[in-house]
C-alpha positions in Angstrom: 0.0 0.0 0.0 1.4 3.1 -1.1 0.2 6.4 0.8 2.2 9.6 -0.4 5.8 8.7 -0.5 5.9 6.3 2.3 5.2 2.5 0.3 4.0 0.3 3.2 4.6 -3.5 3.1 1.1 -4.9 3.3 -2.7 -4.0 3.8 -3.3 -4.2 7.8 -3.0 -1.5 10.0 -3.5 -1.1 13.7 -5.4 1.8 14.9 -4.8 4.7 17.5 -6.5 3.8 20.7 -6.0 6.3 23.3 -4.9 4.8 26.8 -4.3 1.7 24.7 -1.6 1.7 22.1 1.9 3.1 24.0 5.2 2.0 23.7 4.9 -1.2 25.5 1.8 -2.7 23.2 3.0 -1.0 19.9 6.4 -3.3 20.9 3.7 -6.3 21.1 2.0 -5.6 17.9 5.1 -5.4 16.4 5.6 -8.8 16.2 3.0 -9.3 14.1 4.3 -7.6 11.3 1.7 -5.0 10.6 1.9 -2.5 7.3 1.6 0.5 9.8 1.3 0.9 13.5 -0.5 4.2 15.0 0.2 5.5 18.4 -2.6 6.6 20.7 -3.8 10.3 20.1 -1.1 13.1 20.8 -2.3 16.9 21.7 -1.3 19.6 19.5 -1.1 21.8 22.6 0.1 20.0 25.1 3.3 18.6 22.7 3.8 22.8 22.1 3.6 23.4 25.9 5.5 20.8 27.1 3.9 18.4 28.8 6.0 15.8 29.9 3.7 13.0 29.2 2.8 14.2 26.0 6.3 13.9 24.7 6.6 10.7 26.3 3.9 9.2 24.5 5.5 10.1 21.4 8.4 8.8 22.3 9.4 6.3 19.1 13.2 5.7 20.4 14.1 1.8 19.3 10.6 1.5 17.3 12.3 0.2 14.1 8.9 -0.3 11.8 6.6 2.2 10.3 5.2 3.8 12.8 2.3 7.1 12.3 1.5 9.3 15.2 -2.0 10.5 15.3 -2.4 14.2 16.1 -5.3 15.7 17.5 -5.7 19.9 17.6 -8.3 22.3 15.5 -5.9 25.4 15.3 -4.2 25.0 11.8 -0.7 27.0 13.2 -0.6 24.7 16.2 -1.3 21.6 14.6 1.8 22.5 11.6 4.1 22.9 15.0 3.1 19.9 16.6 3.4 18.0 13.4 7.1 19.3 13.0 8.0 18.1 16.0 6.4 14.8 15.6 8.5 14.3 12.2 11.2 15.2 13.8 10.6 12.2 16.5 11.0 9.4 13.9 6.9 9.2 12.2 6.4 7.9 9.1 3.1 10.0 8.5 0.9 12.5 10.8 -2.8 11.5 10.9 -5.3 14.5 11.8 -7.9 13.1 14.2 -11.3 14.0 12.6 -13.3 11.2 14.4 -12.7 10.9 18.5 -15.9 10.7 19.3 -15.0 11.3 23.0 -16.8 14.2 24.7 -14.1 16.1 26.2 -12.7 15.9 22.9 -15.4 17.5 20.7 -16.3 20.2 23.3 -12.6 21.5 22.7 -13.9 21.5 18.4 -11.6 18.9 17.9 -11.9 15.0 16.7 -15.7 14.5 15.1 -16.5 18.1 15.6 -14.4 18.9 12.9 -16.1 17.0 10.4 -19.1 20.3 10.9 -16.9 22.4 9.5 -15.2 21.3 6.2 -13.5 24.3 5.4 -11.1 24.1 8.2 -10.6 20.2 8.1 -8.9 21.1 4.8 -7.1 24.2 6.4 -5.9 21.6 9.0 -4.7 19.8 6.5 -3.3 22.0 4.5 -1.3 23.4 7.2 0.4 20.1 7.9 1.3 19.7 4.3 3.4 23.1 4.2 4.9 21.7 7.6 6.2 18.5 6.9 7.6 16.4 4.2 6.5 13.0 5.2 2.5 12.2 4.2 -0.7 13.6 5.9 -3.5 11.8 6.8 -7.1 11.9 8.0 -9.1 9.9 10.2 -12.6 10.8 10.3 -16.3 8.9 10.8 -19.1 9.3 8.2 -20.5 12.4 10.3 -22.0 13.9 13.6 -24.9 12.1 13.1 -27.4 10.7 10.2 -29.1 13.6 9.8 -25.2 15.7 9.4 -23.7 12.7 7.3 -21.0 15.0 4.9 -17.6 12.0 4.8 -17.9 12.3 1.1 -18.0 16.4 1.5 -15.0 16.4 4.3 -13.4 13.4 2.2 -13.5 15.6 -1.0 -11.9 18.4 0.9 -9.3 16.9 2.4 -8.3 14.6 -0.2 -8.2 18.2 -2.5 -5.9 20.1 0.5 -3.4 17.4 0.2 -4.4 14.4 2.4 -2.0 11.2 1.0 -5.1 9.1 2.8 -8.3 8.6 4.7 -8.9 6.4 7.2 -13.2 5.9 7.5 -14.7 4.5 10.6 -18.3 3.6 9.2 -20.5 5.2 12.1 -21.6 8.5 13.2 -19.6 10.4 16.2 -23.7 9.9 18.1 -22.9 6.7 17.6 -19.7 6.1 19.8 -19.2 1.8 19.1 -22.8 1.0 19.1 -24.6 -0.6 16.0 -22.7 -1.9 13.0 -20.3 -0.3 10.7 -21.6 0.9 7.6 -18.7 -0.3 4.9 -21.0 0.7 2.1 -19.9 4.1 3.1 -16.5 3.0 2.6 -17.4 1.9 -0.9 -18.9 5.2 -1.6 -15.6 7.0 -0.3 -13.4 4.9 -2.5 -15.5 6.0 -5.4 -15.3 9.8 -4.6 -11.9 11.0 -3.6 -8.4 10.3 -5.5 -6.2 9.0 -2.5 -6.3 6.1 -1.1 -8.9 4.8 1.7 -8.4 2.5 4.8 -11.3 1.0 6.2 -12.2 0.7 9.7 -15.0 -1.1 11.8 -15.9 -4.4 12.8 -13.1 -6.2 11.8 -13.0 -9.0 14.5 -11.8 -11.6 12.4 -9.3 -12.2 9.2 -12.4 -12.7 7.1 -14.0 -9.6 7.8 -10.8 -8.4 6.9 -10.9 -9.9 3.6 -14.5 -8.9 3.0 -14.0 -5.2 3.5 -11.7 -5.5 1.3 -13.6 -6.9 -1.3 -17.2 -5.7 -0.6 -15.3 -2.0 -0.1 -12.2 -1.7 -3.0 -10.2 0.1 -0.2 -6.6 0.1 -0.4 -6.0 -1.5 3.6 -8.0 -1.8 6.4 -7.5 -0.9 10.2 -7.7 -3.2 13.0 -9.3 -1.4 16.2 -10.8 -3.3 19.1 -10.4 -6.3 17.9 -7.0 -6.7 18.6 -7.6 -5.9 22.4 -6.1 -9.1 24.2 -6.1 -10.7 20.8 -2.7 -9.1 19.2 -2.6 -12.5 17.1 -5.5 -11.0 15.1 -3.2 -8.9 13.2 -1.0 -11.5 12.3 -3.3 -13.9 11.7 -4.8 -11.0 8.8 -1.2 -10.4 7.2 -1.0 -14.3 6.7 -4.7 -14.7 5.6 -4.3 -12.2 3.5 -0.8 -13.2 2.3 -1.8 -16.8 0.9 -5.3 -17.5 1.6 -4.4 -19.6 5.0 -5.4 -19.4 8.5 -2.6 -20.3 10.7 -3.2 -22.5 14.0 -4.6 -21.8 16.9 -1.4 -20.3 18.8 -3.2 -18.2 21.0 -3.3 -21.0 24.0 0.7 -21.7 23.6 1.6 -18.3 23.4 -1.5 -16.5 25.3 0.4 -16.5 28.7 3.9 -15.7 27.7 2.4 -12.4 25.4 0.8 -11.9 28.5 3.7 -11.3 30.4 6.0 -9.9 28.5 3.2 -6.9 27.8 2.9 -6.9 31.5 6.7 -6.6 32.2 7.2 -4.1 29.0 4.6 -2.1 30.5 5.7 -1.4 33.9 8.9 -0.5 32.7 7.9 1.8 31.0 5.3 3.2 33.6 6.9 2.3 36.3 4.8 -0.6 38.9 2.3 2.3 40.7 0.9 3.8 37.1 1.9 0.3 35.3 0.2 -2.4 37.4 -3.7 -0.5 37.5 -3.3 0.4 33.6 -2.3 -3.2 32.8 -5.6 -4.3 34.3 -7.8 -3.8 31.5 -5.3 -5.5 28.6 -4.7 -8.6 31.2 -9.1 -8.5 31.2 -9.1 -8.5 27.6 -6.9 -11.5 27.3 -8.8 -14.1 29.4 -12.0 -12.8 27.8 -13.8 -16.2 27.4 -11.7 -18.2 29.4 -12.6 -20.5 32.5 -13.0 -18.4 36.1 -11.9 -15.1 34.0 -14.4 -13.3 36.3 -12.3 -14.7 39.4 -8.9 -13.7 38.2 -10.1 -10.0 37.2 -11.1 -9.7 40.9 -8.1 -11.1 42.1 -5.9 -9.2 39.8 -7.9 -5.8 40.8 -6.4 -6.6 44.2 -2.9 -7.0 43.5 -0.4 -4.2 43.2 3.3 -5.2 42.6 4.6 -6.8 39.1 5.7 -9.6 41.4 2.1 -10.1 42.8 0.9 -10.5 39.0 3.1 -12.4 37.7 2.4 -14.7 40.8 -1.2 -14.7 39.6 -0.8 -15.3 36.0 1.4 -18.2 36.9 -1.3 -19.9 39.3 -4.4 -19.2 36.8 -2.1 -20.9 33.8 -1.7 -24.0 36.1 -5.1 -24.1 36.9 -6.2 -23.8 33.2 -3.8 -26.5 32.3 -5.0 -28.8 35.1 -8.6 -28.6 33.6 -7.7 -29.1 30.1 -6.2 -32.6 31.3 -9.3 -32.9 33.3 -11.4 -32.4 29.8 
C-alpha cells in the first residue's frame, strides 16, 4: 500500500486507541508484522507546551517499523508545529484526528467536531502539508450524526488540501461503538476521492478483513478493538491475507507468555504504581472467554506489585492447564 511517499509492506493497519496503544503494546503488535502501527492520540497543545507525558507518548526511540503518530488539535498553526515536532521524533506519517468521538474531545472543536466544519478540516490539512515532508492523513467517521452525514463532502476536501489518505470509521460520532459499521460508506468513499482509503470497523476476524476489502475496494484496512487481548489478530490477517491460509490456533501456547512480556514491558515503562492499575484492562481483555476469568479480574484488581501478577498469572495458567487434562 502506497500512501504519499511512504510504500508500506502490506494491507493491515492497527489503529490509535488512546490509553491503549503506548510503547509497551505498539512493541507487542510489532511482532506481528503489521503494514503500519499508529500510536494513541497526541495533543497539538500539550506537545507545544511541554507536557512531559505528551512527549513521552510520542516517544518512538528503538521502534524500528513504520510507525504514524495521530495528532489531534483544531488550530491549523498549532497543529503545523506539533506535526514538525512529531517528524522530527521518527513518524512515518501525521494523521489529523477527525473522528474521537470522545466528549471532552469534541467540546474542545476537535476530533468529530471537525467534520461540521469542512473548510477548516482542509485548512488543517493544508497546514500540515506546508509543515512536513512526510505524508498527511485523515481519520474521520461518516459524520455527527445521520441527519449531518457529509464524509464524502469532508473526504472531498481533504483529499483536494493534500491528504495522502483517509482512514473511514463507518458510524456517526452519536454513535460512539454501538450498532454496526456501515462499509457501504467505505465503498462510496473509495468512489469519490483520488487517495487512497483505509477502512475501519468491525473487523473482528481475518475474514472480515478480507470482506471489506472486497465488498469496499479500499486500499487497507485498520484493526481497532479487535486486537484488544487478541494481538494475534493482526497477524493472523497479514497471513490470511498473504496466501489465503489461517494459521493454527497459537493463542493457548503463546497466550500466557504475550501476557507477560506486555505486563513486564509495561511497567517498565510506567513504572509498577501507574503500570500495574493500567495493565488491568489488557490482562481482562486476554482471558476474555476463558474459565474463572471473572475470578482472576477480581483477584488481579487486588494486586499491586509486578511480582504479585506475575504470581497470579502463573497460578491461573496451572489451573487452566490442570482442567484441560481434566477435559
Amino acid at each position: 500500500m502506497k500512501i504519499g511517499n511512504l510504500l508500506l509492506d502490506g494491507q493491515v493497519c492497527t489503529a490509535p486507541m488512546a490509553g491503549i496503544t503506548d510503547k509497551a503494546f505498539r512493541e507487542i503488535l510489532a511482532r506481528q508484522k503489521p503494514a503500519l502501527i499508529m500510536t494513541e492520540m497526541i495533543s497539538d497543545q500539550a506537545l507545544l507546551y511541554e507536557n512531559e507525558k505528551t512527549h513521552f507518548l510520542a516517544d518512538l526511540t528503538g521502534e524500528n517499523y513504520p510507525v504514524g503518530i495521530q495528532l489531534c488539535g483544531s488550530n491549523p498553526a498549532y497543529l503545523a508545529d506539533a506535526a514538525r515536532i512529531l517528524a522530527q521524533k521518527g513518524a512515518c506519517l501525521i494523521d489529523i484526528n477527525m473522528g474521537c468521538p470522545a466528549p471532552k474531545i469534541v467540546k474542545n472543536g476537535e476530533g468529530s467536531q471537525i467534520m461540521r466544519h469542512p473548510a477548516l478540516a482542509a485548512e488543517l490539512v493544508t497546514a500540515v502539508k506546508n509543515a512536513v515532508s512526510i505524508p498527511v492523513t485523515v481519520k474521520m467517521r461518516k459524520g455527527w450524526s445521520a441527519e449531518e452525514e457529509n464524509f464524502l463532502q469532508v473526504g472531498k476536501a481533504v483529499a483536494k488540501a493534500g491528504a495522502d489518505a483517509i482512514t473511514l470509521h463507518g458510524r456517526y460520532r452519536e454513535q460512539f461503538y454501538s450498532g454496526n459499521a456501515d462499509w457501504e460508506s467505505i465503498a462510496r468513499l473509495v468512489r469519490e476521492v483520488p487517495v487512497p482509503v483505509i477502512g475501519n470497523g468491525d473487523i473482528f476476524s481475518p475474514q472480515d478483513a478480507q470482506k471489506m476489502l472486497m465488498e469496499t475496494g479500499c486500499a487497507g484496512i485498520m484493526i481497532g478493538r479487535g486486537m484488544l487481548g487478541n494481538p494475534w489478530l493482526v497477524g493472523d490477517t497479514v497471513t490470511f491475507l498473504q496466501d489465503g491460509k489461517m494459521p493454527e490456533n497459537h493463542r493457548q501456547q503463546e497466550l500466557f507468555l504475550t501476557m507477560r512480556d506486555h505486563l513486564q514491558r509495561h511497567v517498565q515503562l510506567w513504572g509498577e504504581k501507574k503500570g500495574i492499575p493500567q495493565m488491568r484492562k489488557h490482562l481482562a481483555w486476554y482471558v476474555k472467554g476463558l474459565p474463572k476469568a471473572a475470578q482472576f479480574r477480581q483477584e488481579l484488581n487486588n494486586q499491586t506489585s509486578l511480582q504479585e501478577v506475575l504470581i497470579l498469572l502463573a497460578n491461573y495458567e496451572e489451573e487452566l492447564a490442570k482442567r484441560r487434562l481434566h477435559t
